[in-house]
Predicted model as a PDB file, atoms N, CA, C, CB and O in Angstrom, pLDDT in the B-factor column:
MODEL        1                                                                  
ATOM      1  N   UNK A   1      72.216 133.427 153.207  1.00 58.00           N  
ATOM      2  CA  UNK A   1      72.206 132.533 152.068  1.00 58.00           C  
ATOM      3  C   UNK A   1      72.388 133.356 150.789  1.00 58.00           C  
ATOM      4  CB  UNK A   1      70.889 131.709 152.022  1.00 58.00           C  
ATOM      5  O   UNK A   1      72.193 134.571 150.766  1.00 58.00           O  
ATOM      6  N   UNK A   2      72.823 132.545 149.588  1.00 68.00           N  
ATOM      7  CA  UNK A   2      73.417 133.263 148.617  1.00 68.00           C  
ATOM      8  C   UNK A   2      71.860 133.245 147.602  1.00 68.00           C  
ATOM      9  CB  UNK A   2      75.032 132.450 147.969  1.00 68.00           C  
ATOM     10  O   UNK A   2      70.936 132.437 147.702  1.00 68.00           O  
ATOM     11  N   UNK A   3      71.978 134.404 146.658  1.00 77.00           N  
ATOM     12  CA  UNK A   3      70.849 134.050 145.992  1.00 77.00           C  
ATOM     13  C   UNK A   3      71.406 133.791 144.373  1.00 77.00           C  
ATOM     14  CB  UNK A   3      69.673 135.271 146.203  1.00 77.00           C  
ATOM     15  O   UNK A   3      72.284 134.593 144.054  1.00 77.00           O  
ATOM     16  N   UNK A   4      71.219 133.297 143.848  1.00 74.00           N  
ATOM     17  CA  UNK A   4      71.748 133.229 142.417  1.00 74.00           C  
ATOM     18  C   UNK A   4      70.554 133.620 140.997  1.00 74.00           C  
ATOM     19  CB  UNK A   4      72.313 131.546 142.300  1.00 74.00           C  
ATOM     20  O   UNK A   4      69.419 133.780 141.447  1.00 74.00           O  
ATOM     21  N   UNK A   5      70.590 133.699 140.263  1.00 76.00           N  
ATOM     22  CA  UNK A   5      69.952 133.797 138.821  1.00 76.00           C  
ATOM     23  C   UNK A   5      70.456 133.106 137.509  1.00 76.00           C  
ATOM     24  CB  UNK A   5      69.972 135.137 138.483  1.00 76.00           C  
ATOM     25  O   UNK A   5      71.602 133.240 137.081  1.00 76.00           O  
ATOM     26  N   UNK A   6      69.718 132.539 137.062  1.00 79.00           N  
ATOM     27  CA  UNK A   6      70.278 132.248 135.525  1.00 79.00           C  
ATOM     28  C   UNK A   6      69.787 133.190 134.664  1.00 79.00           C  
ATOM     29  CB  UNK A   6      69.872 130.853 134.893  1.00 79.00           C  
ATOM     30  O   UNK A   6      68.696 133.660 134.985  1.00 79.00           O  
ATOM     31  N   UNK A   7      70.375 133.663 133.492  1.00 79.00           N  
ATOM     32  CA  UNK A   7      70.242 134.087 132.369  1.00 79.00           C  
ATOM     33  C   UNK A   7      70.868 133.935 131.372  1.00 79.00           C  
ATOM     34  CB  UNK A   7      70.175 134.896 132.413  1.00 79.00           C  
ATOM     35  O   UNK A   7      72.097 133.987 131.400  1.00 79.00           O  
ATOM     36  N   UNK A   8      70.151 133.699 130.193  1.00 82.00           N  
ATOM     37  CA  UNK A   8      70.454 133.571 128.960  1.00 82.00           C  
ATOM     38  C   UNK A   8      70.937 134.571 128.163  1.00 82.00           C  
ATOM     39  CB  UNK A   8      69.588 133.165 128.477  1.00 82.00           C  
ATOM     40  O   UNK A   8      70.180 135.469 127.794  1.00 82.00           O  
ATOM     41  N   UNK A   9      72.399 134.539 127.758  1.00 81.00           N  
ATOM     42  CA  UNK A   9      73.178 135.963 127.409  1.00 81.00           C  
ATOM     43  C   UNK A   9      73.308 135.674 125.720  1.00 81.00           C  
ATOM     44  CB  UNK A   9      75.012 136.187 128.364  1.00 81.00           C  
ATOM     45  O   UNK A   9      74.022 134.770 125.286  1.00 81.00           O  
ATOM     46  N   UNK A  10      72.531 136.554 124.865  1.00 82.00           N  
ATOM     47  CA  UNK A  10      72.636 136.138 123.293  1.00 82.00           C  
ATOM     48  C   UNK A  10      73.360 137.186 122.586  1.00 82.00           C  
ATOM     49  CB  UNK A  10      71.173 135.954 122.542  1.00 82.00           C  
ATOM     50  O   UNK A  10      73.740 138.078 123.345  1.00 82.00           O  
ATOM     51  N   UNK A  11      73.636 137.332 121.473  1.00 82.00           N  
ATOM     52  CA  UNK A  11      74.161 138.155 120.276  1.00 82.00           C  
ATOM     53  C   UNK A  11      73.611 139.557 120.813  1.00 82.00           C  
ATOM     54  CB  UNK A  11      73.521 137.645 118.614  1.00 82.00           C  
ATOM     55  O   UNK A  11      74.301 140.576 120.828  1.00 82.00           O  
ATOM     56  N   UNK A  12      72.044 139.475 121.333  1.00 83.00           N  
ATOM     57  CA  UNK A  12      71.930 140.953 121.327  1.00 83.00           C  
ATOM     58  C   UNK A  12      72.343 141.530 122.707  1.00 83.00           C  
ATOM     59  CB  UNK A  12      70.451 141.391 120.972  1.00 83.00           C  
ATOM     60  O   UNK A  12      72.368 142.729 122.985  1.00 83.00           O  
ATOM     61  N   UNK A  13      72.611 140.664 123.398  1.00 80.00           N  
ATOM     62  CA  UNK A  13      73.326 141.442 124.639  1.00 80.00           C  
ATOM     63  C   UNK A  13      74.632 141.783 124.641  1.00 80.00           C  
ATOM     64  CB  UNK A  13      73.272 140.757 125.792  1.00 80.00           C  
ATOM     65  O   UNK A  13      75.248 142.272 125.588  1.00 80.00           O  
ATOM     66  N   UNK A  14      75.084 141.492 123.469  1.00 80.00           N  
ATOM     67  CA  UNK A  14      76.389 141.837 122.966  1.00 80.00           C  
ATOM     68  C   UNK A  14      77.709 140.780 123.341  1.00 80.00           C  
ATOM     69  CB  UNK A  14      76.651 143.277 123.546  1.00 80.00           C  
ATOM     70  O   UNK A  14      78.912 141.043 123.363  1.00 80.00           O  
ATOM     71  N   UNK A  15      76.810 139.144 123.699  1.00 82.00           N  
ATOM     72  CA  UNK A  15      77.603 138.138 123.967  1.00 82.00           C  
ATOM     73  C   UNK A  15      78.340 137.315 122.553  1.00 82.00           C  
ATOM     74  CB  UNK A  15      76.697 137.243 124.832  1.00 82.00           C  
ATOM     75  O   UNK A  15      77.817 136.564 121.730  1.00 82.00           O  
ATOM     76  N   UNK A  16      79.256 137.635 122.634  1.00 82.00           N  
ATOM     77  CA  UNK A  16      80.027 137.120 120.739  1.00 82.00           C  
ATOM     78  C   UNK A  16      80.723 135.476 120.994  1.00 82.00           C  
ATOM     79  CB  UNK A  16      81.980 138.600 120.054  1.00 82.00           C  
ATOM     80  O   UNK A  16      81.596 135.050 120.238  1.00 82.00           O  
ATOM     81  N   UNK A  17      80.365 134.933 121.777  1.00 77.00           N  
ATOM     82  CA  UNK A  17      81.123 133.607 121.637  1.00 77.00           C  
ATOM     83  C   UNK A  17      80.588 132.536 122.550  1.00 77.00           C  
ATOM     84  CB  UNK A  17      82.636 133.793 121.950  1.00 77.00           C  
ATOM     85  O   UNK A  17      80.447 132.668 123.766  1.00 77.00           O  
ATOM     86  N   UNK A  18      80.299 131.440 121.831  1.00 77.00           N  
ATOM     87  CA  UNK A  18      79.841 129.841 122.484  1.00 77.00           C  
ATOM     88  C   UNK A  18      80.787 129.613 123.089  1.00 77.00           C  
ATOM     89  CB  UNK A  18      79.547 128.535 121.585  1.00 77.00           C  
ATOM     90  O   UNK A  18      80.312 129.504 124.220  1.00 77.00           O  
ATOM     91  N   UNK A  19      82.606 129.330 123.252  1.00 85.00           N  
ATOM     92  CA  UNK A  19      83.336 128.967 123.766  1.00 85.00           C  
ATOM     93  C   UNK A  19      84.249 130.110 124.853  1.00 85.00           C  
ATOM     94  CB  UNK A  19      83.831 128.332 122.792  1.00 85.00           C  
ATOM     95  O   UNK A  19      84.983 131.032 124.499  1.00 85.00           O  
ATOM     96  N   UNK A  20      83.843 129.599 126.480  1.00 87.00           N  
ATOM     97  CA  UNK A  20      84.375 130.014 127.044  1.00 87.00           C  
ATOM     98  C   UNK A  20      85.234 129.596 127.878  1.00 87.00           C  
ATOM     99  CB  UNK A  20      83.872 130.452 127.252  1.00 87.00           C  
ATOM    100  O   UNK A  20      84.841 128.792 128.724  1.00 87.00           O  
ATOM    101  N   UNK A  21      86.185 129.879 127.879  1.00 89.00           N  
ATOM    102  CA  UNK A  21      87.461 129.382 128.703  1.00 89.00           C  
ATOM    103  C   UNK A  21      87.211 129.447 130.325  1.00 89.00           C  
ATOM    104  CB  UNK A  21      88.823 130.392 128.318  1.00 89.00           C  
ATOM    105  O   UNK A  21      87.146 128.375 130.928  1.00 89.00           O  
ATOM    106  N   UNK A  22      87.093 130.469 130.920  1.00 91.00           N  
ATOM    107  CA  UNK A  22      86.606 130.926 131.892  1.00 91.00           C  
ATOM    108  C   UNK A  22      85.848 132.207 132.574  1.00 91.00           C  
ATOM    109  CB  UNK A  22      87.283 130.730 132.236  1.00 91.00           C  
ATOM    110  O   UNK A  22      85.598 133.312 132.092  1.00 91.00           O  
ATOM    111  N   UNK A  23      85.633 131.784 133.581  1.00 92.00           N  
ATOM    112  CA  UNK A  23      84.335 132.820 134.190  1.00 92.00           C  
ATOM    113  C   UNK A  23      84.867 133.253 135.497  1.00 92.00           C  
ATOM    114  CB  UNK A  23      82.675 131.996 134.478  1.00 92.00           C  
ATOM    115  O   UNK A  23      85.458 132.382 136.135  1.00 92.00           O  
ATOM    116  N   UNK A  24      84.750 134.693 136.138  1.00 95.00           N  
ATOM    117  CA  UNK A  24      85.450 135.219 137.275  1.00 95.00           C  
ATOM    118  C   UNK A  24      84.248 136.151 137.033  1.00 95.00           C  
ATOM    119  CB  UNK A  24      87.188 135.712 137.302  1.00 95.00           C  
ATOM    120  O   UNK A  24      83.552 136.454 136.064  1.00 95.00           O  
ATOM    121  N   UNK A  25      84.323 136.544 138.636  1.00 94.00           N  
ATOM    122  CA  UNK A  25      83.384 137.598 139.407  1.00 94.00           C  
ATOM    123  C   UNK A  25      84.454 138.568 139.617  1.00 94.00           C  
ATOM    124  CB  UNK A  25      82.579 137.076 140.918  1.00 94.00           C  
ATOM    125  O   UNK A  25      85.448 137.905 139.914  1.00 94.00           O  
ATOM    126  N   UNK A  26      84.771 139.939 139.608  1.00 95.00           N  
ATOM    127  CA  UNK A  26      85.157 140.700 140.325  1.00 95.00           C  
ATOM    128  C   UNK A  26      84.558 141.496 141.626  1.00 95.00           C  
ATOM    129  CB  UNK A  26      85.455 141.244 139.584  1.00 95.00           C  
ATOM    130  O   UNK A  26      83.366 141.486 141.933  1.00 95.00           O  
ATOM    131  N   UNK A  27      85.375 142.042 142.187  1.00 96.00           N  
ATOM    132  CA  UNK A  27      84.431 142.856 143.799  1.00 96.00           C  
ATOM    133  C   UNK A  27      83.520 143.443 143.602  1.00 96.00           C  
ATOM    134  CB  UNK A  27      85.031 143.964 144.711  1.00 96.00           C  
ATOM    135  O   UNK A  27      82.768 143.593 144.564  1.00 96.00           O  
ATOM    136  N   UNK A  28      83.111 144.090 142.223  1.00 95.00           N  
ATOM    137  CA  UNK A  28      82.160 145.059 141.819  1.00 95.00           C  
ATOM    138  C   UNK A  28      81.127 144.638 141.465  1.00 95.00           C  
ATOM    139  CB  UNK A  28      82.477 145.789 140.963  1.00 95.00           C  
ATOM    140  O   UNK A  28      80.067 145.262 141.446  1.00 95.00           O  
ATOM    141  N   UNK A  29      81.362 143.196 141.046  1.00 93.00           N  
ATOM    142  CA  UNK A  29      80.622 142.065 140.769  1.00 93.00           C  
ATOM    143  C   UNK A  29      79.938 141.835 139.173  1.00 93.00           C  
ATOM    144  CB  UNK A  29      79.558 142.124 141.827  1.00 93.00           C  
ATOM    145  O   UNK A  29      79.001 141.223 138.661  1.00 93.00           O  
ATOM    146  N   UNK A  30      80.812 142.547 138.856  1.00 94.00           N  
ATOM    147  CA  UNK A  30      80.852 142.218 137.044  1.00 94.00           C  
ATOM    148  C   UNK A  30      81.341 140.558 137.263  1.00 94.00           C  
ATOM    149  CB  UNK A  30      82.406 143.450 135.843  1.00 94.00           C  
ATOM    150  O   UNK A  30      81.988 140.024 138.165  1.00 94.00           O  
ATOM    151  N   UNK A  31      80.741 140.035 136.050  1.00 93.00           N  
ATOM    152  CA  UNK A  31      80.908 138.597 135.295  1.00 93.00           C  
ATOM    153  C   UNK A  31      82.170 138.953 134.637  1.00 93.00           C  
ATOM    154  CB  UNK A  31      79.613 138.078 134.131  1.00 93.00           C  
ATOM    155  O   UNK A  31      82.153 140.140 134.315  1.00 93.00           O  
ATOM    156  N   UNK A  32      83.187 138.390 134.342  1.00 94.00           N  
ATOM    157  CA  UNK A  32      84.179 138.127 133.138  1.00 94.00           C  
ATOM    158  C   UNK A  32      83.712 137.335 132.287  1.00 94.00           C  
ATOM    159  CB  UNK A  32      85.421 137.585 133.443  1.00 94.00           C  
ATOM    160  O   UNK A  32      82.749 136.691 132.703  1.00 94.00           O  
ATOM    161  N   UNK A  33      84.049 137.117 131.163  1.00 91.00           N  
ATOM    162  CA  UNK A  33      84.331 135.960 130.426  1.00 91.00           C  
ATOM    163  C   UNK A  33      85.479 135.684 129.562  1.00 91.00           C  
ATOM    164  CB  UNK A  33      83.406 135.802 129.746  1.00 91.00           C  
ATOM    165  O   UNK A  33      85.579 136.328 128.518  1.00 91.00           O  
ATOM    166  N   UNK A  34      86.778 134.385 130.014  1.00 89.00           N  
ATOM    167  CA  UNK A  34      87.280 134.538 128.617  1.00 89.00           C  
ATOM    168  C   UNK A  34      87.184 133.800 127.591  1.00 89.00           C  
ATOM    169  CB  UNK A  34      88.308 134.645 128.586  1.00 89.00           C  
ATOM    170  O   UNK A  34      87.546 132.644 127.812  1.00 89.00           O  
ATOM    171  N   UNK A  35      86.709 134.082 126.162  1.00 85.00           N  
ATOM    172  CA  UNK A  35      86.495 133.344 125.452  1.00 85.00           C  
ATOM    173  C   UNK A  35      87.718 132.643 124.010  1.00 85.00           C  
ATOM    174  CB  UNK A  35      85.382 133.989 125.215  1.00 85.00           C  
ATOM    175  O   UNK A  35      88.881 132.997 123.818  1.00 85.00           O  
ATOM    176  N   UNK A  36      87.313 132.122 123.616  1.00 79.00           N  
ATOM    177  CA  UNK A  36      88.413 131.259 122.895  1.00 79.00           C  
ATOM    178  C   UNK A  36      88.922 132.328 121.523  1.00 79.00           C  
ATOM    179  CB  UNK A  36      87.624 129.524 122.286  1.00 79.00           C  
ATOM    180  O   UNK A  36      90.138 132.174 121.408  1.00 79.00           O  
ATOM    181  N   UNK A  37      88.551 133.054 120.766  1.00 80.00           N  
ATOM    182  CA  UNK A  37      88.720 133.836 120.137  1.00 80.00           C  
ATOM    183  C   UNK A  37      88.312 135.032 119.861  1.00 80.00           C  
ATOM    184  CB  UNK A  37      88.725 133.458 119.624  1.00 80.00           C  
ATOM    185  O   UNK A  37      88.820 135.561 118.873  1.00 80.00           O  
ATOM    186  N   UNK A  38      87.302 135.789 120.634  1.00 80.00           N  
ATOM    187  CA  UNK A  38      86.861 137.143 121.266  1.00 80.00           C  
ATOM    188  C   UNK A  38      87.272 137.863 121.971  1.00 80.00           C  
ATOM    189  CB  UNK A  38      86.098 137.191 121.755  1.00 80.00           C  
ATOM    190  O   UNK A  38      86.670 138.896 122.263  1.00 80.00           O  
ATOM    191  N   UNK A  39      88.389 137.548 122.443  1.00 82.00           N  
ATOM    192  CA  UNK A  39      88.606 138.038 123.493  1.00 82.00           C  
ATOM    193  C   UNK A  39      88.066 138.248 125.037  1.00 82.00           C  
ATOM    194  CB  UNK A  39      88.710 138.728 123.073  1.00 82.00           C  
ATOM    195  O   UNK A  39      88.189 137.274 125.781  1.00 82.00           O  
ATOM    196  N   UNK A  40      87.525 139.353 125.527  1.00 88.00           N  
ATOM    197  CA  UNK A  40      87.104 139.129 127.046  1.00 88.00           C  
ATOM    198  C   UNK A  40      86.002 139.961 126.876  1.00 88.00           C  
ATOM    199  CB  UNK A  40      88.176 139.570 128.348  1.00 88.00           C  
ATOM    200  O   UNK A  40      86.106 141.013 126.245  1.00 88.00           O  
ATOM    201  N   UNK A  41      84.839 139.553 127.432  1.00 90.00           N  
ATOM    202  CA  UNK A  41      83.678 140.209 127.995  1.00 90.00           C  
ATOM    203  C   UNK A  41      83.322 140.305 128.885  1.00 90.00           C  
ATOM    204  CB  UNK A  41      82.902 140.044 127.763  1.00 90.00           C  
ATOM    205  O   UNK A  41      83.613 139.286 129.512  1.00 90.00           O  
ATOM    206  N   UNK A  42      82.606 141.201 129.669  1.00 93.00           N  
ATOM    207  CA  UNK A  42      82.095 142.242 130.602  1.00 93.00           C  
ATOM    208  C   UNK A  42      80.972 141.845 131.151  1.00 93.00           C  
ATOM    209  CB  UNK A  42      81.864 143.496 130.036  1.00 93.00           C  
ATOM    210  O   UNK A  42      80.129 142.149 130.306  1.00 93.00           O  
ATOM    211  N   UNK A  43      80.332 141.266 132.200  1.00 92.00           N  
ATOM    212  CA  UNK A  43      78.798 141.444 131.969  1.00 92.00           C  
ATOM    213  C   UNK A  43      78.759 141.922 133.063  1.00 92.00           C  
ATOM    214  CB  UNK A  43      77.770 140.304 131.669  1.00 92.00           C  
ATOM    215  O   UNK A  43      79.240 141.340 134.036  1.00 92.00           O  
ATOM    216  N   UNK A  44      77.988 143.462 133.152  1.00 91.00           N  
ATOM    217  CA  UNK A  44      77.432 144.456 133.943  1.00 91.00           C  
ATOM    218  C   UNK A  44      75.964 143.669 135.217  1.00 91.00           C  
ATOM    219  CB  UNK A  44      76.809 145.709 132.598  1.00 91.00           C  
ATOM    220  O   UNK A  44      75.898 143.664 136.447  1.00 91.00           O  
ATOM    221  N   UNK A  45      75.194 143.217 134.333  1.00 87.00           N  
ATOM    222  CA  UNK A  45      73.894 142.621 134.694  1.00 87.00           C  
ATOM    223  C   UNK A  45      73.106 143.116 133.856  1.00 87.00           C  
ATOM    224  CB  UNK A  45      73.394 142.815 136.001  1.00 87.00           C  
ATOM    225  O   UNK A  45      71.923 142.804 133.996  1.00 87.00           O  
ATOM    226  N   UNK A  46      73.459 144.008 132.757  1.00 86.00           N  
ATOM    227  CA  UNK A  46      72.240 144.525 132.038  1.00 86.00           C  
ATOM    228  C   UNK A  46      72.767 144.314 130.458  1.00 86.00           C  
ATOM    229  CB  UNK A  46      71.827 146.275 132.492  1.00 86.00           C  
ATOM    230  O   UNK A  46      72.032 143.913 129.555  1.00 86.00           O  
ATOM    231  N   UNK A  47      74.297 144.690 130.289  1.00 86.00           N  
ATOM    232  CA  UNK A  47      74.266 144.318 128.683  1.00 86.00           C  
ATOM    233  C   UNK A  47      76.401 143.901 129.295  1.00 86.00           C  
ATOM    234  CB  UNK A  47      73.617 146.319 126.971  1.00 86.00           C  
ATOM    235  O   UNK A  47      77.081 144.056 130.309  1.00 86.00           O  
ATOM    236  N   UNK A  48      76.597 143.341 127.858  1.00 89.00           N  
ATOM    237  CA  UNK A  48      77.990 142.509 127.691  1.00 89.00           C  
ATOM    238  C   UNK A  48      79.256 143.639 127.056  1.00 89.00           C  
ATOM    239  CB  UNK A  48      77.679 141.033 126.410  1.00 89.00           C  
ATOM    240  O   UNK A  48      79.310 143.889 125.851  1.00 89.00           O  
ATOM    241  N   UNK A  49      79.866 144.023 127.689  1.00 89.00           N  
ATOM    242  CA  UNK A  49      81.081 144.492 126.818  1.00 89.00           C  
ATOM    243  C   UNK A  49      82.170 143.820 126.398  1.00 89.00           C  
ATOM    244  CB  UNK A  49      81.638 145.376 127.324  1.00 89.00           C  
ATOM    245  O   UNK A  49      82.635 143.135 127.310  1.00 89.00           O  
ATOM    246  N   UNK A  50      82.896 143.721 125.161  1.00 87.00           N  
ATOM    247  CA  UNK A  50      83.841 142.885 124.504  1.00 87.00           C  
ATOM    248  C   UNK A  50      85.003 144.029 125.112  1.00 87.00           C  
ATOM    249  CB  UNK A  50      83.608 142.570 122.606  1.00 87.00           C  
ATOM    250  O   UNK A  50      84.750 145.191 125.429  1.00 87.00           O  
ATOM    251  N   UNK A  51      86.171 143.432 125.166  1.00 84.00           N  
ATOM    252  CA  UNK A  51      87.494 143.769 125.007  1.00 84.00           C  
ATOM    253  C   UNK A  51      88.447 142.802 124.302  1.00 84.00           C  
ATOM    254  CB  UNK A  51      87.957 144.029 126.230  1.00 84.00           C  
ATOM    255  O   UNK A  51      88.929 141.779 124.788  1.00 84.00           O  
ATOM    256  N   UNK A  52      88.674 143.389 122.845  1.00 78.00           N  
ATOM    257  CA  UNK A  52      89.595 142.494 122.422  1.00 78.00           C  
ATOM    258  C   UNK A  52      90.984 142.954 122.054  1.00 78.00           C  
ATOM    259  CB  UNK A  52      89.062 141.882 121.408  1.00 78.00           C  
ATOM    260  O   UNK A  52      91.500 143.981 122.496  1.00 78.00           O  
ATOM    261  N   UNK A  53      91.474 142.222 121.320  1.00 71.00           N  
ATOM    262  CA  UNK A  53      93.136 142.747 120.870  1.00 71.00           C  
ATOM    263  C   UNK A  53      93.159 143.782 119.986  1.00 71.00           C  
ATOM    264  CB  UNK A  53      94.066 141.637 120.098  1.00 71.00           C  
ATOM    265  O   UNK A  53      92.888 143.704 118.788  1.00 71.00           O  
ATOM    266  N   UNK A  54      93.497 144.784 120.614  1.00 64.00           N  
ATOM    267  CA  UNK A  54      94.236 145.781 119.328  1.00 64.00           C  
ATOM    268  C   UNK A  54      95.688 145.566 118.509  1.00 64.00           C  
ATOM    269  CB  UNK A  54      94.508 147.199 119.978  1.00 64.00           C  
ATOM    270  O   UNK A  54      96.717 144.917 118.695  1.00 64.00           O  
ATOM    271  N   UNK A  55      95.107 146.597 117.375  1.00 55.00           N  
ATOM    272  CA  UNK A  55      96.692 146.167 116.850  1.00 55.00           C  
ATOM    273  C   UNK A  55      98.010 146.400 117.192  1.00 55.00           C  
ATOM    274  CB  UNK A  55      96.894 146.516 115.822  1.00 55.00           C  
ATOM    275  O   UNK A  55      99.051 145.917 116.748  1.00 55.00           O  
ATOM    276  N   UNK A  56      97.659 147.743 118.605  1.00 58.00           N  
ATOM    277  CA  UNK A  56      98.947 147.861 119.589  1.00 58.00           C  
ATOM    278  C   UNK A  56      99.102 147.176 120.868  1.00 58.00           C  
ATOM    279  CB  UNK A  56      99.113 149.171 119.981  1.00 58.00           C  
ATOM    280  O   UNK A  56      98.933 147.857 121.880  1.00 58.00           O  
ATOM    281  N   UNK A  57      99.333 146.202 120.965  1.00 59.00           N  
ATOM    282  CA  UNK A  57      99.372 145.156 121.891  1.00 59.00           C  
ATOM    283  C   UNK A  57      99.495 145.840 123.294  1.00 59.00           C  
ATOM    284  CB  UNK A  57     100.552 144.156 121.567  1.00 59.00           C  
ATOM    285  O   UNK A  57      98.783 145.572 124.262  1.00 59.00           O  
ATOM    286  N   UNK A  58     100.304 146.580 123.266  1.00 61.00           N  
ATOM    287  CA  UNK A  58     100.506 147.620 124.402  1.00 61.00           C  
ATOM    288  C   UNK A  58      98.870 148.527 125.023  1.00 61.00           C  
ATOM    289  CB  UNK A  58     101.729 148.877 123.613  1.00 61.00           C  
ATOM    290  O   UNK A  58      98.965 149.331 125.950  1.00 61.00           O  
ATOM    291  N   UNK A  59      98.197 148.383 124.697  1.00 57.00           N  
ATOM    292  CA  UNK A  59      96.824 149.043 124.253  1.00 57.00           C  
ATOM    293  C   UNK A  59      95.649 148.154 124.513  1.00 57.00           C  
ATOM    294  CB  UNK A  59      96.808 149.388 122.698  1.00 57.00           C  
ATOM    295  O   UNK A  59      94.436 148.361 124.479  1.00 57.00           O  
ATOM    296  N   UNK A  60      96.296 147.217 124.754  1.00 55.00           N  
ATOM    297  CA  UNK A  60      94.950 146.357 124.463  1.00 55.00           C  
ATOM    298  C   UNK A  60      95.211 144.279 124.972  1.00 55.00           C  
ATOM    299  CB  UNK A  60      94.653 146.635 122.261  1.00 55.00           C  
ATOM    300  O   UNK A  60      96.129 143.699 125.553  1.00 55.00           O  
ATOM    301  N   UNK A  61      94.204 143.905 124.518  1.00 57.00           N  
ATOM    302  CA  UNK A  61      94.772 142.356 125.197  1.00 57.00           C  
ATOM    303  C   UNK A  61      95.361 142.020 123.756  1.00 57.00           C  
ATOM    304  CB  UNK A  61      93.343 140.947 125.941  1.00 57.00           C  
ATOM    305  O   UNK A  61      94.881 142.581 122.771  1.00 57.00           O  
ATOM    306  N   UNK A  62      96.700 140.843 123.598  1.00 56.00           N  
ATOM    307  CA  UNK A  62      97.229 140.074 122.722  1.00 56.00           C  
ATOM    308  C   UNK A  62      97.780 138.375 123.447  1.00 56.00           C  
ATOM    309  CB  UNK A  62      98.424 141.061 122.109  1.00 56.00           C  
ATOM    310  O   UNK A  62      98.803 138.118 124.081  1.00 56.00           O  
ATOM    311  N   UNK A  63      97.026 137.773 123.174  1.00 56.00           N  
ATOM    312  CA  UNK A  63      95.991 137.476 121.740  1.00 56.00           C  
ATOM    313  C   UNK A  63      94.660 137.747 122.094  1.00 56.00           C  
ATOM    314  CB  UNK A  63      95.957 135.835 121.129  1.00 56.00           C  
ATOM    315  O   UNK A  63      94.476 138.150 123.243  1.00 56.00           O  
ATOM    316  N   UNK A  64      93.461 137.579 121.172  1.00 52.00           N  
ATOM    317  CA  UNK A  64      92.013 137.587 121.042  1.00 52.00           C  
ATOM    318  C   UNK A  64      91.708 136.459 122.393  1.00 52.00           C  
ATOM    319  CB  UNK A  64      91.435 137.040 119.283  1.00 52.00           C  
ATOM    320  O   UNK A  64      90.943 136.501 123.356  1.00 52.00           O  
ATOM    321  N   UNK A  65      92.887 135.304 121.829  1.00 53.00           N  
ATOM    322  CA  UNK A  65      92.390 134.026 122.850  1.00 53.00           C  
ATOM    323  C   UNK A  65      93.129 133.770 124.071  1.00 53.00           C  
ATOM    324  CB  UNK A  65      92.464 132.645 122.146  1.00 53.00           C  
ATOM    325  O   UNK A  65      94.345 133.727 124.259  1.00 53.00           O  
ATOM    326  N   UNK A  66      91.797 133.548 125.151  1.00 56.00           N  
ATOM    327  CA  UNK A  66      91.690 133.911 126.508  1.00 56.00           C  
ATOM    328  C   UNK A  66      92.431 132.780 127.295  1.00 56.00           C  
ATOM    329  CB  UNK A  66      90.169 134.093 126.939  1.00 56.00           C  
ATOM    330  O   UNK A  66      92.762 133.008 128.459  1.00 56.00           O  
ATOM    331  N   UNK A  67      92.711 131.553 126.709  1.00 55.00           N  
ATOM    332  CA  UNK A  67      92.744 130.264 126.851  1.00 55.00           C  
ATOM    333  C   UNK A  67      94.744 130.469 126.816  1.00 55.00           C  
ATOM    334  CB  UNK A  67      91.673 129.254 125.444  1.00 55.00           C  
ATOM    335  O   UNK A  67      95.537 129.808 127.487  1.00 55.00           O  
ATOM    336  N   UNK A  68      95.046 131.473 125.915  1.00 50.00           N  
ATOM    337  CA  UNK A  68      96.774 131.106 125.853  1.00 50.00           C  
ATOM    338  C   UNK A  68      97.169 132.031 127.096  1.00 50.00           C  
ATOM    339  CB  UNK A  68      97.774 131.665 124.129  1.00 50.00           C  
ATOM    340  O   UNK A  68      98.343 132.108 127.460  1.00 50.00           O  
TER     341      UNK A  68                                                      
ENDMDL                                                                          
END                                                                             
């Protein structure tokens, strides 16, 4: 059987956005998130990493929003 948890992910876990487009697990079992103008976050199980657009597109995600 599967076990699950809720938690509440805020500003100080380094979660930057109410609107999320979507949510994916990877094998490693990081959380994704993509959000509507933040770009993409990380969640480890202990704190949130952002990845957003740089100004070299090549470098980085373009656009911020996860949704286009």
């Amino acid at each position: 059987m599967n076990e699950y948890s809720v938690e509440l992910l805020t500003a100080e876990d380094g979660f930057v956005s109410s609107e999320i487009y979507s949510i994916i697990q990877d094998r490693q079992g990081f959380l994704w998130f993509g959000t509507a103008e933040n770009g993409v976050m990380r969640y480890d199980g202990r704190r949130v990493t952002l990845f957003e657009s740089d100004s070299d597109p090549s470098q980085g995600l373009s656009p911020n929003d996860a949704g286009n």
